[in-house]
ZAKETI-124926 format. One record per residue (C-alpha): residue in one letter; residue number from 1; x, y, z; chain. Coordinates in nm, 2 decimals, decimal comma, padded with zeros to 4 digits. Example, Ala and Ser with C-alpha at 12.3 -4.5 7.8 and 13.67 -1.06 7.14 Angstrom:
2
+------+-----+--------+--------+--------+------+
! code ! pos !      x !      y !      z ! unit !
+------+-----+--------+--------+--------+------+
!    a !   1 !  01,23 ! -00,45 !  00,78 !    A !
!    s !   2 !  01,37 ! -00,11 !  00,71 !    A !
+------+-----+--------+--------+--------+------+
***
This chain:
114
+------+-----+--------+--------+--------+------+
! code ! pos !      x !      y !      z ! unit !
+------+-----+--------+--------+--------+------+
!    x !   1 !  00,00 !  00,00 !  00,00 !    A !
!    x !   2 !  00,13 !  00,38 ! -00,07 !    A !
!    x !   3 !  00,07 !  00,60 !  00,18 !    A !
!    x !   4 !  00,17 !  00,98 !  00,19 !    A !
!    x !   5 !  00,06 !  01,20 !  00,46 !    A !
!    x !   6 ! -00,01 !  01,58 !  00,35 !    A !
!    x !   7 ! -00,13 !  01,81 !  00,58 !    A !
!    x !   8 ! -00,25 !  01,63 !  00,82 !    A !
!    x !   9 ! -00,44 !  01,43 !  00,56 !    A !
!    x !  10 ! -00,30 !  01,05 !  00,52 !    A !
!    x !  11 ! -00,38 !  00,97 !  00,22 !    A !
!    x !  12 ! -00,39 !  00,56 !  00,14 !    A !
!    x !  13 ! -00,37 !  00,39 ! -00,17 !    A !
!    x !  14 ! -00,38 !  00,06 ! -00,35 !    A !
!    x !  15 ! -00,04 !  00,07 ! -00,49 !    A !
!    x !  16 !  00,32 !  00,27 ! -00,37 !    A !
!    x !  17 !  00,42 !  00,59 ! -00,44 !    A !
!    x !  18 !  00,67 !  00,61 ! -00,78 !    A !
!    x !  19 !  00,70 !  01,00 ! -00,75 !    A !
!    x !  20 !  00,55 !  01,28 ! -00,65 !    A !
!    x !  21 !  00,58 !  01,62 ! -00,86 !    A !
!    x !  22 !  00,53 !  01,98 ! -00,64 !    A !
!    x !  23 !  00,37 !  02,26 ! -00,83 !    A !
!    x !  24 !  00,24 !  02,57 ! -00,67 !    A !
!    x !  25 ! -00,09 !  02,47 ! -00,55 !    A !
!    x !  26 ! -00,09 !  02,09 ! -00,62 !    A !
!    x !  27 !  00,08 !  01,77 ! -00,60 !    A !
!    x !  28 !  00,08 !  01,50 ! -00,86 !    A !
!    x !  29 !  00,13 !  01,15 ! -00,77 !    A !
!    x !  30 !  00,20 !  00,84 ! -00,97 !    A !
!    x !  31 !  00,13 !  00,47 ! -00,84 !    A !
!    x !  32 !  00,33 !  00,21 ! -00,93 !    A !
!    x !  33 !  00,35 ! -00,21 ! -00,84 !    A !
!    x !  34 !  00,70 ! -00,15 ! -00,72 !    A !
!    x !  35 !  00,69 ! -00,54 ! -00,69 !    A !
!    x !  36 !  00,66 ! -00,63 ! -01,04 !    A !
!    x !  37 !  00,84 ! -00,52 ! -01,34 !    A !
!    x !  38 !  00,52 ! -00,67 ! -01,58 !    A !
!    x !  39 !  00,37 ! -00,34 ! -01,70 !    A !
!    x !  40 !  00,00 ! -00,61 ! -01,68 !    A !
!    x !  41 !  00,11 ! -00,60 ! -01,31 !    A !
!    x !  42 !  00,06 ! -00,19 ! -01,30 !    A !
!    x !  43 ! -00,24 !  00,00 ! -01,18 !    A !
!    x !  44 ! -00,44 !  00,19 ! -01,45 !    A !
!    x !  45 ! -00,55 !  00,52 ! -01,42 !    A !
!    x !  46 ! -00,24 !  00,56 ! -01,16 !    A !
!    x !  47 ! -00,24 !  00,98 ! -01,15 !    A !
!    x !  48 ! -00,37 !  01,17 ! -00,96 !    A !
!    x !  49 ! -00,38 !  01,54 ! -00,86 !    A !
!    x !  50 ! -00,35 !  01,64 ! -00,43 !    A !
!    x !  51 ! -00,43 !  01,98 ! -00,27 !    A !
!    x !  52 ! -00,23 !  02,09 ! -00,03 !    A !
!    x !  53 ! -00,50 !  02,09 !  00,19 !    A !
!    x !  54 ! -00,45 !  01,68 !  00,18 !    A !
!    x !  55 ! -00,77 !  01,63 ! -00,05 !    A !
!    x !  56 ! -00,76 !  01,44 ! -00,38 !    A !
!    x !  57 ! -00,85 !  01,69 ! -00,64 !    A !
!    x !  58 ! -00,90 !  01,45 ! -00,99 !    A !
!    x !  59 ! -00,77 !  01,12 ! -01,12 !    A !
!    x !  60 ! -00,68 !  01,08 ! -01,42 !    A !
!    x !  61 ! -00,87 !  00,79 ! -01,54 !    A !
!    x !  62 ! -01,22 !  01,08 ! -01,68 !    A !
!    x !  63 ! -00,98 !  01,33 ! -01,85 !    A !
!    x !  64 ! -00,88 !  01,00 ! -02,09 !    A !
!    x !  65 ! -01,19 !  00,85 ! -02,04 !    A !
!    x !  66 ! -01,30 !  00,93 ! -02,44 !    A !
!    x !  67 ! -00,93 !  00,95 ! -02,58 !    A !
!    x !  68 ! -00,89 !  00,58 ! -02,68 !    A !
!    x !  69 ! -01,20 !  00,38 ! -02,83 !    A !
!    x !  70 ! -01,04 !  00,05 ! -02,68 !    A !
!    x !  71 ! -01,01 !  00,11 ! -02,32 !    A !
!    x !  72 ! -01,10 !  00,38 ! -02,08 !    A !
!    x !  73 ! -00,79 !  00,35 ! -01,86 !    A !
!    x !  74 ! -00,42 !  00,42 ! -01,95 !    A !
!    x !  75 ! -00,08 !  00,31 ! -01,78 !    A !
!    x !  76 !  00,10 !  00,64 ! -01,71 !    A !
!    x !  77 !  00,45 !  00,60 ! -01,70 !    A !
!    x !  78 !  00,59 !  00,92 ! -01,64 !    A !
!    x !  79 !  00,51 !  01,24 ! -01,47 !    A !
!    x !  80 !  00,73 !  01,55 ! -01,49 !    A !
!    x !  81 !  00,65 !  01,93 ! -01,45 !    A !
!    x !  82 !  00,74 !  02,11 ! -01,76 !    A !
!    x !  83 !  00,93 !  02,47 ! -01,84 !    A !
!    x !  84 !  00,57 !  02,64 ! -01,85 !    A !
!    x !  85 !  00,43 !  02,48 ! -01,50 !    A !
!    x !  86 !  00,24 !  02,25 ! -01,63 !    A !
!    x !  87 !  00,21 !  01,86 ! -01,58 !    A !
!    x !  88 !  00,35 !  01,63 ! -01,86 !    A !
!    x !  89 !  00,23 !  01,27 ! -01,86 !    A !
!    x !  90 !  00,34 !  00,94 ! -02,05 !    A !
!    x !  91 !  00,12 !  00,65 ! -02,09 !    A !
!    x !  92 !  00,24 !  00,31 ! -02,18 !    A !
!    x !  93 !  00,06 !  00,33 ! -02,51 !    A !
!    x !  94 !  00,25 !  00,62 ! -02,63 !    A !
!    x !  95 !  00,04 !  00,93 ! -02,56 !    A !
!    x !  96 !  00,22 !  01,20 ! -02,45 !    A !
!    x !  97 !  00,03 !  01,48 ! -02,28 !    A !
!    x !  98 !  00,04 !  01,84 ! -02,10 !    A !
!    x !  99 ! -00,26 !  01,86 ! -01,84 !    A !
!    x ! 100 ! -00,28 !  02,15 ! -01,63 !    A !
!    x ! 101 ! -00,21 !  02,01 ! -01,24 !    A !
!    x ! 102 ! -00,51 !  02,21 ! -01,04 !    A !
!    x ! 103 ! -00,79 !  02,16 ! -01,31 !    A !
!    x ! 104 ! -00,69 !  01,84 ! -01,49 !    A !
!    x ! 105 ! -00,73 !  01,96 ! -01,83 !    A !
!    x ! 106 ! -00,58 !  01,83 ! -02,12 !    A !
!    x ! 107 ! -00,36 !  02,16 ! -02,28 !    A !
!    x ! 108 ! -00,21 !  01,95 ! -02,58 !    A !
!    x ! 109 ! -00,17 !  01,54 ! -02,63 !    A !
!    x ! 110 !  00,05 !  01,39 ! -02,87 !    A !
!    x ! 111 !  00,20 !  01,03 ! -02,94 !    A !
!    x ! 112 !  00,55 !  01,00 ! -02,88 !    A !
!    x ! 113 !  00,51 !  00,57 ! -03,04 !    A !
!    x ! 114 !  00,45 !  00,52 ! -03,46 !    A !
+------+-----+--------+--------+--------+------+
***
């Protein structure tokens, strides 16, 4: 189990902690099966956005809900901040994305896989 504590808040989750990003008013967290290196061992839809209050603000798993026609959940394997603030995620798949960190919305997606 991952298990951060933020504020007071102690926040618990199915999976570890692979990294936590700081911005301003938010932290991003990825989960990860630290136990397993089988990605079909990972947790899907394993982003998501914390106050700094304690309080989860948004997973990922809506804002790609409608990006793929084949599954509604993702593997993120990568989470950076990027020069402009912003969040930068990598999925498994190839999609490459900047998401602003408070609201969750998607800013520009590419693929970084042909």
């Amino acid at each position: 189990m991952g298990k951060e504590n933020i504020n007071n808040e102690v926040l618990n989750f199915d999976y570890k902690i692979k990294s936590i990003v700081e911005f301003e008013k938010v932290y991003i967290i990825l989960l990860w099966n630290i136990d397993s290196d089988n990605m079909a061992d990972q947790p899907l839809s394993n982003v998501y956005s914390i106050g700094k209050n304690g309080k989860v603000l948004w997973n990922v798993k809506p804002i790609f809900q409608n990006y793929n026609k084949y599954t509604d959940e993702h593997l993120f394997i990568d989470i950076q901040k990027d020069d402009n603030g912003n969040l930068q995620l990598q999925t498994f798949e190839g999609i490459k994305a900047i998401v602003d960190p408070v609201s969750g919305r998607i800013l520009q997606k590419s693929w970084t896989k042909g």
